[in-house]
N, C-alpha and C positions, 0 to 999 in steps of 0.2 A: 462119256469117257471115264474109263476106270480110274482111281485117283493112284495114283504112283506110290507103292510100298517097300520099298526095298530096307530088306533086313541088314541092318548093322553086322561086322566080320564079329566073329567072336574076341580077337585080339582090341579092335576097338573099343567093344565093350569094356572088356577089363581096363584097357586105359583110361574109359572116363570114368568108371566107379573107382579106381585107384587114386583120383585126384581126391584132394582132402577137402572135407567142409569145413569153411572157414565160421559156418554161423556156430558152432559148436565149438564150446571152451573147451572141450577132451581133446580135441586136436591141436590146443595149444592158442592161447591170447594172443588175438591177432585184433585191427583196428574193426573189421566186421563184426565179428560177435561184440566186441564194447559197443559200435551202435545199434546193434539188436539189446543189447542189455542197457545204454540208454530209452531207446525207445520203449521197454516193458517199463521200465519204471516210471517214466510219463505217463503213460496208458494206466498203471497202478494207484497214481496219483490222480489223477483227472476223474477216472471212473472209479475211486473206490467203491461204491456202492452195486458194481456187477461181478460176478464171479470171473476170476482170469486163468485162462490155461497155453500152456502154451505145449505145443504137440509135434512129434518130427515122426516122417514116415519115410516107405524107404522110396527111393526116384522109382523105381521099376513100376510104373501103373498102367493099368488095361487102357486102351484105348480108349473105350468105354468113360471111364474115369476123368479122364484128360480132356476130351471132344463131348459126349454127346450128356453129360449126365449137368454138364455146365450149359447146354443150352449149344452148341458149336453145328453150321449145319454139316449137312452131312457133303458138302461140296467144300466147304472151307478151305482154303490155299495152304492154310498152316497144318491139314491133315497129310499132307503131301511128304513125301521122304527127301524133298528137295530139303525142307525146313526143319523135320522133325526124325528122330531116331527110334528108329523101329527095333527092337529085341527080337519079337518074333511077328508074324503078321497081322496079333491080336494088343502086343503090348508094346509100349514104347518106352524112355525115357523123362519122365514127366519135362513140360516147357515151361511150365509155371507152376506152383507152390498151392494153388487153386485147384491142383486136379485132386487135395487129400480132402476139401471144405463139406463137399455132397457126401462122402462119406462117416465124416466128422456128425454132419445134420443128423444123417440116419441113425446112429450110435447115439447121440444126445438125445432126439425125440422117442426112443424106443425106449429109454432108460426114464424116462420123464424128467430129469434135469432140466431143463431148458427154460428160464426166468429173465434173467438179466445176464448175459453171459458175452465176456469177451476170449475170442481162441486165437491168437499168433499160430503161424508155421513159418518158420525159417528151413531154411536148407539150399543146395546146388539145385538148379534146374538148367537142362540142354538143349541146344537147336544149332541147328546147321547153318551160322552165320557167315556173313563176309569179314573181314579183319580190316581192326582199322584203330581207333586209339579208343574208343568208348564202346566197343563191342567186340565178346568173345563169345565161344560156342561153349563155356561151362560159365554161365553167372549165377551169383548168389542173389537170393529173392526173397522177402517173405511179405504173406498175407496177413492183415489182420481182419476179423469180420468181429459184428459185434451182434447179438441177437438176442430179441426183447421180445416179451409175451406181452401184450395188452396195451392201451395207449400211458402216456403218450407215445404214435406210432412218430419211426424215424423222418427225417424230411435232409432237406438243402442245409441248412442252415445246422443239423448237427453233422452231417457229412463234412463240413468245412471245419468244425469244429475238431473233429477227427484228424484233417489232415494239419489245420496249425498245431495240434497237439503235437505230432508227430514230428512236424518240421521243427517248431520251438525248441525241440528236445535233440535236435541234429543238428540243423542252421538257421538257428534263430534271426543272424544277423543277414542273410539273402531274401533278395524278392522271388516272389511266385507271381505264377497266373495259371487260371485255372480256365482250359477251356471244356466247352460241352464235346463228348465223343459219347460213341454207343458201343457197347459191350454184350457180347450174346446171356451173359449170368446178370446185369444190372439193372438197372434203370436210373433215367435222369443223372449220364455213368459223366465224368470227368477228367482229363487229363493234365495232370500236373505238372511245368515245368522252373526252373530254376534258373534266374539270371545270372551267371557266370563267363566273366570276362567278355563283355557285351553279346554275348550267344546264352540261347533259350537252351537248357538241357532238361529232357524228359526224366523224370525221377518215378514218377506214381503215376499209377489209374486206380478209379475207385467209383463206387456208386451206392445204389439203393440196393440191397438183395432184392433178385427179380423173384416176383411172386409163384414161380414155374417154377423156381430151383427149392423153391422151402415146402412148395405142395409135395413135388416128385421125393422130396426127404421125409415127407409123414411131419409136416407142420402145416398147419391152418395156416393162411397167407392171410385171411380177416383178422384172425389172435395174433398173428407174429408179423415182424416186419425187422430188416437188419441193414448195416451195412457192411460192404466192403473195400476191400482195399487191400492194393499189392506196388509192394517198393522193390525197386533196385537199390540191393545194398553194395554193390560196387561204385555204383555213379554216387553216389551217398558220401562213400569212404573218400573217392576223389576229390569230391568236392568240401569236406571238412580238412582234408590233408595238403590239398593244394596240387593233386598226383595230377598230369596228362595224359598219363597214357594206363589202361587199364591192367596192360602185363604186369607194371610195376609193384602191383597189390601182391601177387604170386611171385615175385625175383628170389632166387635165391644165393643175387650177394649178399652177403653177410653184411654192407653200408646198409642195405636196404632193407636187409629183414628187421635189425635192429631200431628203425624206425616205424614198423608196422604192427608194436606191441604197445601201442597209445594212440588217442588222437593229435598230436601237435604236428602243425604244419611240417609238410616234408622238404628235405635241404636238397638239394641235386647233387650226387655223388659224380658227377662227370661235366664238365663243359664242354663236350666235345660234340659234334653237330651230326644229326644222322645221316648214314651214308646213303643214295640212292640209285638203285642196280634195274638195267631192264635187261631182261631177259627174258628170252624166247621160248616159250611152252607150245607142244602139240599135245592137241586132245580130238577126240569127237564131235561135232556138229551138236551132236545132243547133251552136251555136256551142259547143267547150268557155272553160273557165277560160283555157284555154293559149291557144285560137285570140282572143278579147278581148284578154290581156294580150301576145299579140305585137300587135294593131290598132292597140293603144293608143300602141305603140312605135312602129310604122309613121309613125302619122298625126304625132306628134312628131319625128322625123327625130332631128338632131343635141341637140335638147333632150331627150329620151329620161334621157339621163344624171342629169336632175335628179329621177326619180321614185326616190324609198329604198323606196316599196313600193304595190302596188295591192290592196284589201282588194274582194275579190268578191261585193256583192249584188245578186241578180237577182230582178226583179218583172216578170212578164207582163202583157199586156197588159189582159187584161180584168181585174187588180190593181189597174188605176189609176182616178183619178179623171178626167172626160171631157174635162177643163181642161189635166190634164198629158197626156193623148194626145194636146190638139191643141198644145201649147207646142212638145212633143217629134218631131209627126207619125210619131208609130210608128204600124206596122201590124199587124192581130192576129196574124200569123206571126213577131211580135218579142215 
């Protein structure tokens, strides 16, 4: 079965390349970049002794780039347009901050650079999410990898090293746990979560660079050996600031923005309790979760903003009673 591609409107498009990066100080000091600009200077300080760069490219990358060059199969669920934003039927939206890393390799090993070297990329990456208070379809991401010619080769134990660096340098004061998951670019990969408000929140995955991703880059995988590792810098910011809901990162009352130019816990500008509305949507049989909950965005425009979350129950048609068929004018293909 053909995996599902549907190209992005072009109005879309401009809408999400219009959204600003927040990992970037020319767009204005916001609490994201301060902890991308903490976390470089931890990474400065820990490894002084590797070369550091840190690199921004632009979202728009081949698919290619995205999927197959990280190791992604060619059946993968996340290649699907249910998940992922297609530009044209070759390129998409980058999902993660990982799809610039295999290009990065190739530029370093042709250049012969490549020693002790650690390379950040911050920036916006996109996917066709559900809505809810800890997930949006534009989050901010970045990867750090680090990569070393000659022994000693990396293992477990500086992997870990890597992420309390990281964490020390953002929430020192929270538990982690780190469990085993596998990753198509890693090996012996990890996933990191954060104890907050007696709930687990995922922050990071990371791992060993897979030996297949440094060969296919013009590195000896016998000479080199690396790590990697990719954050959520929105769940990051929530949980230094104290935020619940991730809209609040991007508000633009003026209570709110004025608190999102440091990290100090954030004060709640309202006491007042969300409101909760059901209401009745027709669509297609074939519609997913994803493709509704972007509709819903759509037909709201700039009030979009006020939804904290859309909970999905679907009733077909011959479900209903003959009264709400005719209120609703759905038809049995709904």
């Amino acid at each position: 079965m053909a995996m599902k591609k549907e190209v992005m409107s072009s109005e879309r498009l401009a809408a999400s390349l219009a959204i600003p990066d927040m990992t970037d100080p020319k767009n204005g000091i916001h609490a994201i970049n301060l902890v991308v600009e903490n976390v470089n200077k931890a990474l400065r300080n820990a490894y002084a002794e590797a070369v550091f760069e840190e690199i921004r490219t632009s979202p728009k990358v081949p698919e290619k780039e995205n999927f197959d060059d990280l190791l992604f199969p060619s059946d993968n669920a996340g290649r699907s347009s249910r998940y992922t934003r297609y530009v044209t039927p070759d390129t998409v939206l980058r999902t993660h901050t990982s799809a610039a890393i295999p290009g990065w390799l190739r530029n370093a090993a042709k250049g012969g650079r490549l020693e002790d070297t650690i390379v950040v990329l911050p920036g916006l990456c996109y996917r066709r999410d559900v809505v809810d208070k800890t997930h949006c379809g534009e989050l901010h991401q970045m990867d750090v990898w680090r990569i070393r010619r000659g022994n000693p080769r990396f293992n477990r134990p500086d992997l870990i090293h890597l992420v309390e660096t990281i964490l020390g340098s953002v929430v020192p004061e929270y538990k982690y746990r780190a469990n085993e998951v596998k990753h198509p670019y890693t090996i012996n990969g990890l996933e990191v979560e954060v104890l907050v408000n007696g709930g687990w929140l995922e922050i990071l995955e990371c791992g060993e660079a897979h030996p297949t991703v440094l060969e296919n880059s013009g590195l000896d995988s016998c000479e080199y050996s690396g790590l990697a590792l990719g954050m959520g810098l929105d769940r990051l910011v929530m949980i230094v600031k104290g935020v619940e809901d991730i809209r609040i990162l991007r508000s633009e009352d003026p209570r709110i923005k004025r608190q999102m130019v440091n990290l100090d816990k954030f004060v709640v500008v309202s006491d007042q309790p969300a409101t909760k509305r059901v209401l009745s949507y027709s669509t297609s049989t074939d519609k997913t979760e994803e493709d509704v909950c972007e509709e819903i965005r759509d037909e709201l425009g700039q009030e979009a903003v006020y939804i904290e979350e859309i909970q999905y129950s679907e009733m077909l048609y011959e479900q209903l009673p003959s009264k709400a068929r005719e209120n609703l004018g759905i038809r049995p293909d709904q």
